[in-house]
C-alpha positions as CSV (number, residue, x, y, z in Angstrom):
1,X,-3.3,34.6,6.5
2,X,-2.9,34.4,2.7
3,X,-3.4,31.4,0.4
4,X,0.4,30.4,0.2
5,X,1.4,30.2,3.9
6,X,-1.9,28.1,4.1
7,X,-1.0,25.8,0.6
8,X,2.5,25.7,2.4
9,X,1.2,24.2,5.9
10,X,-1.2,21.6,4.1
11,X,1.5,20.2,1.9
12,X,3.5,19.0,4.2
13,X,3.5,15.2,3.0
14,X,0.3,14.0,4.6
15,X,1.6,14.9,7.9
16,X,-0.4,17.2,9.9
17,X,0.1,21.1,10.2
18,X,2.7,22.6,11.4
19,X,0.8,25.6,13.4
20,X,-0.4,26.5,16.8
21,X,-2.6,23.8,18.3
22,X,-5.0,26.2,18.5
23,X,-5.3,27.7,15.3
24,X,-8.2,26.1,13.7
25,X,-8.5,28.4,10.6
26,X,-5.1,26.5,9.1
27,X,-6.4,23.8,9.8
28,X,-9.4,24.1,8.2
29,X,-7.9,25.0,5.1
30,X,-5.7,22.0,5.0
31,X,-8.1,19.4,4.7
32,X,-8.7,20.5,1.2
33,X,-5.6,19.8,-0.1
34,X,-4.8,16.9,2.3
35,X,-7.8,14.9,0.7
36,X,-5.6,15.0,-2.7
37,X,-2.5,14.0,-0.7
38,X,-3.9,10.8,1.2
39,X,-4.7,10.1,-2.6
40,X,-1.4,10.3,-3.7
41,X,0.1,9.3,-0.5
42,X,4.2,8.3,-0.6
43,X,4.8,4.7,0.0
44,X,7.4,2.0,-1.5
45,X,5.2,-1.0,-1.1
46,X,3.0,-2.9,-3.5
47,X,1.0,-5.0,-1.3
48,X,0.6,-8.8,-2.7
49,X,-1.0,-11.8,-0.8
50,X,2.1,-13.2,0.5
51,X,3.8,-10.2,2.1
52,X,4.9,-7.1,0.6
53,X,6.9,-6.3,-2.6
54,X,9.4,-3.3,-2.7
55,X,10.3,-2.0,-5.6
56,X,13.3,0.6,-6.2
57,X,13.6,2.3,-9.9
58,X,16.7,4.0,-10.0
59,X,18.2,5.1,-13.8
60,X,21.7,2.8,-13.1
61,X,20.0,-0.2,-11.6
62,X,16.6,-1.6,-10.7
63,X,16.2,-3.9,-7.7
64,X,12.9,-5.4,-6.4
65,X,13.0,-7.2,-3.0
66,X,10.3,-8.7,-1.2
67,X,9.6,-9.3,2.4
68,X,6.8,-10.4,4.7
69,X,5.7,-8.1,7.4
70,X,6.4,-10.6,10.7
71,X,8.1,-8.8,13.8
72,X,8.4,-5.5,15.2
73,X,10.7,-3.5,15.4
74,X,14.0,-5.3,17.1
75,X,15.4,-2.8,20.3
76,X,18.8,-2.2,18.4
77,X,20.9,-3.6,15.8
78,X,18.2,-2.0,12.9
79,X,20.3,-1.4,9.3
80,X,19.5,2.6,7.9
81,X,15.9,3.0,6.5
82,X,14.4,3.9,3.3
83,X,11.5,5.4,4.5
84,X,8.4,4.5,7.2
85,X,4.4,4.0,6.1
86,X,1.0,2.7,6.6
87,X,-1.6,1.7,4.0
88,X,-4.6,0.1,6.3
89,X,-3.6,-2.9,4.9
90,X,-5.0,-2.5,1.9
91,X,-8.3,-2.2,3.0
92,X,-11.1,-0.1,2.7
93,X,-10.9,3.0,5.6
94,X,-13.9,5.4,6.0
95,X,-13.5,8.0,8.8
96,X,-17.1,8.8,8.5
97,X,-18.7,4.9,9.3
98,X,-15.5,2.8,10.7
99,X,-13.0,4.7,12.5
100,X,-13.8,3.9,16.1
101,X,-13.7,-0.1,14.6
102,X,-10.7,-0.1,12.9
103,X,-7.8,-2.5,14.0
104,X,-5.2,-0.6,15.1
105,X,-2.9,-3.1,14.0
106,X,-3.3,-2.0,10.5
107,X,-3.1,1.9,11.3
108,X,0.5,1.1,12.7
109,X,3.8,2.7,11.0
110,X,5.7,0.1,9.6
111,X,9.6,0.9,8.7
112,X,11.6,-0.7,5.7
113,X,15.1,-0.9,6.1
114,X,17.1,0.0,3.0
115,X,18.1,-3.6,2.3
116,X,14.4,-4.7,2.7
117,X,13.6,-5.8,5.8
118,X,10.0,-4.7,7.4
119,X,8.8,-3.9,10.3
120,X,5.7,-2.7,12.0
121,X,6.6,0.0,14.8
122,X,3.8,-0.4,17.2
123,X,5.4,2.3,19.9
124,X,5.5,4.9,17.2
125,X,1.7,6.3,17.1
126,X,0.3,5.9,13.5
127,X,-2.7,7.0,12.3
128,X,-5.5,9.2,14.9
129,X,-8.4,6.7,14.8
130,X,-10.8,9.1,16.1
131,X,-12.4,11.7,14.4
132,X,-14.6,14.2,14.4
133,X,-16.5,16.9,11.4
134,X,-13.2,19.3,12.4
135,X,-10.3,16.8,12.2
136,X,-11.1,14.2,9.9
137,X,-8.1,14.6,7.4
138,X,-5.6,14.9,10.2
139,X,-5.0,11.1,10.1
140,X,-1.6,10.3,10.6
141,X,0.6,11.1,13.3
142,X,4.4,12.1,11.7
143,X,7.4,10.5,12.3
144,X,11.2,11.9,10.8
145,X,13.7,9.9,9.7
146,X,17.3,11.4,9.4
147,X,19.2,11.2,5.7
148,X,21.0,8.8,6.8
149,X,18.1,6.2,7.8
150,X,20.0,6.1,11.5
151,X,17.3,7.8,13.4
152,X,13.8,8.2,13.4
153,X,11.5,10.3,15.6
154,X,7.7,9.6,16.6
155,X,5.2,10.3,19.2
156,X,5.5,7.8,21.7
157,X,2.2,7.6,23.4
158,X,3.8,5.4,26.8
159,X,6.3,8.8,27.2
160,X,3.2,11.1,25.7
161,X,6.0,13.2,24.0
162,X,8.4,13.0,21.0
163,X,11.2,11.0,21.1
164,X,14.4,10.0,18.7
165,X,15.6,6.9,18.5
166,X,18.8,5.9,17.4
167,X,17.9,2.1,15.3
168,X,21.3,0.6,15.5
169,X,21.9,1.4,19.6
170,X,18.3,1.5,20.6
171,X,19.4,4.2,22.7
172,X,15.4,6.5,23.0
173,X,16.0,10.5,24.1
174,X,12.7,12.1,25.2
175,X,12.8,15.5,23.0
176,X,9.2,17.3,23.6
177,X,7.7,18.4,26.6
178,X,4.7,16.4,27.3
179,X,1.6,16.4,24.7
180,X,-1.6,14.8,24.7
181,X,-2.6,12.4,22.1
182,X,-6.1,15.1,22.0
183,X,-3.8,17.7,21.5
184,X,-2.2,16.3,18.8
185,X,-5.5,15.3,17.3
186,X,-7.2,18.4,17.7
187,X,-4.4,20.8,16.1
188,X,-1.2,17.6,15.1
189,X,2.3,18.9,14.4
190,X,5.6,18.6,11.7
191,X,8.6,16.9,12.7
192,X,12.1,18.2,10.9
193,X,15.3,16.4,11.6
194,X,18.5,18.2,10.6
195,X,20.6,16.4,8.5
196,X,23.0,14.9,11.2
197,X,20.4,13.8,13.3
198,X,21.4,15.9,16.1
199,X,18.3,18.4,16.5
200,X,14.4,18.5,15.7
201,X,12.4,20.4,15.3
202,X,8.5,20.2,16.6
203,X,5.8,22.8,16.4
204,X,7.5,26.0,17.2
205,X,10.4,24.6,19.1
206,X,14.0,23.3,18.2
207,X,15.4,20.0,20.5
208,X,18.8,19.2,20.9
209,X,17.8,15.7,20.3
210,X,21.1,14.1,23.2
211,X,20.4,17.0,25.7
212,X,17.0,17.6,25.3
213,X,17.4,21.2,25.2
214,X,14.9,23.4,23.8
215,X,14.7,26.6,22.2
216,X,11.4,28.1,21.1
217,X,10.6,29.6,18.2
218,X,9.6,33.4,18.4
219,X,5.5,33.6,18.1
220,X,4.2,33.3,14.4
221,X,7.3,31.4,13.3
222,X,7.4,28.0,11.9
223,X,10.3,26.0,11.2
224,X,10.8,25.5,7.2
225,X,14.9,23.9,7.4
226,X,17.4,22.8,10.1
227,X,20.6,22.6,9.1
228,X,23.3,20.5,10.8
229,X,24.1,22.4,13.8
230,X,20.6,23.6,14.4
231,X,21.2,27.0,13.7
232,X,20.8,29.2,11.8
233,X,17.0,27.6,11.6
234,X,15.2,28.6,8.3
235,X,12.0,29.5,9.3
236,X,8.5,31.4,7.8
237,X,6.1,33.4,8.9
238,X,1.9,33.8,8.9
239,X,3.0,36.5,6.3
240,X,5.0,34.6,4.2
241,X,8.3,36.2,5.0
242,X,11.1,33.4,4.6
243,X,13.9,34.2,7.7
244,X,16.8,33.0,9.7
245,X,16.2,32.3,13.1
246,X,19.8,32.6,15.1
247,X,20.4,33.6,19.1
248,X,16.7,34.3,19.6
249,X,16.1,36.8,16.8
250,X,14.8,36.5,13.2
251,X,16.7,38.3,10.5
252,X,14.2,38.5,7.4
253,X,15.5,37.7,5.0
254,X,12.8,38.7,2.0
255,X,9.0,38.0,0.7
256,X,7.9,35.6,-1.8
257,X,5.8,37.3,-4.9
258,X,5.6,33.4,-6.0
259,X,5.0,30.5,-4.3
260,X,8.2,29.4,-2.7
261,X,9.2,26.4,-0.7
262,X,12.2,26.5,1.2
263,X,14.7,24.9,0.7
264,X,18.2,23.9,2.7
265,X,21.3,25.6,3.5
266,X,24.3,25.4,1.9
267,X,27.1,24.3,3.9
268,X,28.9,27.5,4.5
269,X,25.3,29.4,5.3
270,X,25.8,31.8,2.7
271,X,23.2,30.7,0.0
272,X,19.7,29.9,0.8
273,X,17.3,27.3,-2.2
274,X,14.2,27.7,-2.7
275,X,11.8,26.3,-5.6
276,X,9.4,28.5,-6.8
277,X,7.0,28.6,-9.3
278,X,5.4,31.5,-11.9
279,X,2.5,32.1,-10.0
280,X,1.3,34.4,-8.0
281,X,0.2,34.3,-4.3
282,X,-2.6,35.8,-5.5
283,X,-4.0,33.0,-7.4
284,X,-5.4,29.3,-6.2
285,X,-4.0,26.5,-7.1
286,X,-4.4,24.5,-10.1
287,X,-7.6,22.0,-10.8
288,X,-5.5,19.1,-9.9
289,X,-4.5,20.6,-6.7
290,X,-1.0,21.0,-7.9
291,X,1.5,24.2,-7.7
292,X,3.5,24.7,-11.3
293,X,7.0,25.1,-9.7
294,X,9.0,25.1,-11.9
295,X,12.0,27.6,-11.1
296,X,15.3,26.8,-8.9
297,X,16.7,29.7,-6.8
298,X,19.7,30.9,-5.3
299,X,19.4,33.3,-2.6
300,X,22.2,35.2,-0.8
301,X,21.6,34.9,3.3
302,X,23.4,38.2,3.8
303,X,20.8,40.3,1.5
304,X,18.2,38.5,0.7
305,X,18.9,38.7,-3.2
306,X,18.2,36.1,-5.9
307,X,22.1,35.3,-6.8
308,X,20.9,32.5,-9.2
309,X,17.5,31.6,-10.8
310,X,17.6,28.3,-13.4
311,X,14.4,26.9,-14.9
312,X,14.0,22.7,-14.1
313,X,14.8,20.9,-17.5
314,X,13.1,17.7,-18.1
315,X,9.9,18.2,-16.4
316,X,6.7,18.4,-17.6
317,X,3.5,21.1,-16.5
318,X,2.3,18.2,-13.7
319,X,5.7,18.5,-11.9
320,X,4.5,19.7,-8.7
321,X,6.8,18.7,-5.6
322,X,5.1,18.6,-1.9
323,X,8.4,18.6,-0.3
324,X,12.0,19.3,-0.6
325,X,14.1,17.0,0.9
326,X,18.3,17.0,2.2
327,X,21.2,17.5,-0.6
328,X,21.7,14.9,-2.8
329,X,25.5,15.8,-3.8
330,X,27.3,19.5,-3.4
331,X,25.0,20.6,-6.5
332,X,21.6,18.6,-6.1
333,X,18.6,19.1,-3.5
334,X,16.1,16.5,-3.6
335,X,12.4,16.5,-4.1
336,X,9.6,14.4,-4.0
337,X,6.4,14.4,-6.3
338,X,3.5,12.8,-5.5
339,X,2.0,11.1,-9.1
340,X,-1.0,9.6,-10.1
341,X,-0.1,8.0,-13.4
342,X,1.7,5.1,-12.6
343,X,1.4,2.1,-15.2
344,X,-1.3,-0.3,-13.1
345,X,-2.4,-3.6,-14.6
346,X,-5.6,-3.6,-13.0
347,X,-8.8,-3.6,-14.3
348,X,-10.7,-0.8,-14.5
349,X,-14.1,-2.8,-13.9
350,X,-12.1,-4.4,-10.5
351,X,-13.5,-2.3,-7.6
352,X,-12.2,-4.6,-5.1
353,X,-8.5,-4.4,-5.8
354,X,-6.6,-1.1,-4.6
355,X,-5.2,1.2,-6.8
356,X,-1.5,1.8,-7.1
357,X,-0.3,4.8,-5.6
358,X,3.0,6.3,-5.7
359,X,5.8,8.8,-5.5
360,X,8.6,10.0,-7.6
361,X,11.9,11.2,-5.5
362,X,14.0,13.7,-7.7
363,X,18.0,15.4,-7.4
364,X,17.3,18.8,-9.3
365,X,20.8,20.4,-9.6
366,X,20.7,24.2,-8.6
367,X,23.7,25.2,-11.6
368,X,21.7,24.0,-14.0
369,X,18.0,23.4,-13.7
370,X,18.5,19.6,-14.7
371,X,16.3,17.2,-12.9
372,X,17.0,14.0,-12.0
373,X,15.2,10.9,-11.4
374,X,16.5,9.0,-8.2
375,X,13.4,6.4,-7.3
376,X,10.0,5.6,-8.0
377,X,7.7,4.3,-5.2
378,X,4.3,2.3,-5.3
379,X,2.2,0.6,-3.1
380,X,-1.5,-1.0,-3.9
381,X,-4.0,0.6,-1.0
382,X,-7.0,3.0,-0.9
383,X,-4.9,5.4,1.1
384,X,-2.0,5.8,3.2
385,X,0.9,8.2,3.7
386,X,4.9,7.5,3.5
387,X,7.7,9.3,5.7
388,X,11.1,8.8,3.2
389,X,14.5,9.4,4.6
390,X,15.4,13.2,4.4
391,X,11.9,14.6,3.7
């Protein structure tokens, strides 16, 4: 398995790997990169003492709205998400010394609905509170949450499967066969909505989220895109070939020589991005942990040529996505960038206040390179992880 499809599994988010529950050797590898991650874990929340402050940068307008984190989850009548998270509550987490301790209350997904409200989400299971020497960095159990905010998937530990929920109906459809909670700590899994909502994938199988109706993925194939409809399903390989998964079959479509992340569909099917970066497969990643992508590309679903390549304008070296997100308008994808340079007024000499973390969510426009800054995310905790809307 070479050092890309490996880089590729452990950057999903801070979500867990998307292989075979079995294979331990990926997941071995991820925990090196996942340590940077739950450093620079995606959240929109800067914790103060009275309840929770969000704060939304966008280059038109700049709200900040704060709530207090009071009830669950209502059964229906939920507004569209901005994202889900967790953060311990701020406090101090060692899977080495208080794990088995830890209130679970405080390892719980909590939601935030796009015109502020909070709420923790107790069914959804958050973060895996036991741990061993082999799975210590697969912390948090993944949730999805459609572009539109409107549904939201989990692992349900009552059902012991995935489900989807639909926030403003309530309506739940079971959309997994049934899993163990060991299972999922011992190897975890990726959840990938399509952008209407109407299929996920899990692992190496696509749900028609209404039906329930599965199709699996052929052996050695992971799931990188699901376009609306659910087919044709992007999906890579343990070799790094990038392919389209349609009627059972995988048509491949070519072979990175750079790293590559997938990207989505256009709407006809014809054109296939990716983001890329100049650096060989060959080669580890930087000192920070960090890919250099830094290249947008077209490529033609019927041949597997490049039809376009545009270089990002308005970055700088540390632009290094972890994940590419749904379209942002007929000409933008999204991205978002995990960052570790955001202004913080604390103290250097305070060891007792958390740090801010945070995450930058970008359109990059695949005509012409130029990069876009939508939002900018921040949240005071020692560690944590962040599901957004669309990623």
């Amino acid at each position: 398995m070479t050092d890309l499809f490996r880089d590729h599994l452990a950057g999903i988010a801070a979500e867990a790997p998307q292989v075979d529950l079995a294979d331990r050797a990926v997941h071995r590898a991820n925990r090196q990169r996942l340590t940077a991650l739950a450093a620079a874990a995606t959240a929109v929340l800067a914790l103060t003492a009275g309840g929770v402050t969000l704060t939304v940068l966008d280059p038109g307008a700049t709200q900040v709205m704060t709530s207090t984190i009071t009830d669950t989850l209502p059964p229906s009548g939920v507004t569209p998400l901005s994202h889900a998270y967790y953060d311990f509550c701020g406090e101090q987490w060692d899977p080495k010394t208080n794990t088995a301790t830890f209130d679970r209350t405080c390892a719980q997904w909590n939601v935030v609905t796009r015109d502020g409200a909070v709420y923790r989400m107790p069914e959804a299971l958050g973060v895996y509170t036991e741990q061993s020497s082999e799975n210590y960095m697969n912390t948090g159990a993944p949730v999805a949450i459609t572009p539109d905010g409107r549904r939201i998937a989990y692992y349900s530990e009552p059902a012991r499967r995935f489900v989807a929920r639909d926030l403003d109906s309530g309506r739940i459809w079971p959309v997994s066969e049934e899993i163990t909670r060991a299972a999922l700590v011992a190897g975890g899994t990726r959840l990938l909505f399509s952008p209407d909502g109407r299929h996920l994938a899990v692992s190496g199988a696509l749900y028609e989220v209404e039906t329930g109706r599965r199709t699996d993925l052929p052996s050695g194939w992971f799931a990188e895109s699901v376009p609306a409809g659910g087919s044709p399903l992007v999906v890579r390989d343990a070799d790094d070939r990038i392919g389209l998964l349609a009627d059972g079959q995988v048509r491949v479509l070519f072979k990175p020589e750079h790293w590559f992340m997938a990207g989505p569909l256009s709407e006809d099917g014809r054109t296939l991005t990716g983001l890329t970066g100049r650096v060989p497969t060959s080669r580890h990643l930087t000192e920070d942990g960090e890919v250099p992508y830094d290249t947008l590309v077209s490529i033609d679903t019927e041949t597997g040529r490049v039809t376009r390549s545009v270089k990002l304008r308005g970055t700088d070296a540390r632009f290094s996505p972890m994940r590419v997100g749904a379209w942002a308008s007929p000409t933008e994808i999204t991205v978002a960038v995990p960052d570790h340079d955001f202004s913080d007024r604390r103290d250097p000499a305070d060891v007792k206040t958390p740090p801010l973390l945070g995450q930058h969510t970008y359109a990059l426009d695949v005509t012409t390179g130029q990069v876009r800054r939508l939002a900018s995310h921040t949240y005071r905790a020692w560690a944590g992880d962040l599901a957004s809307a669309g990623f």
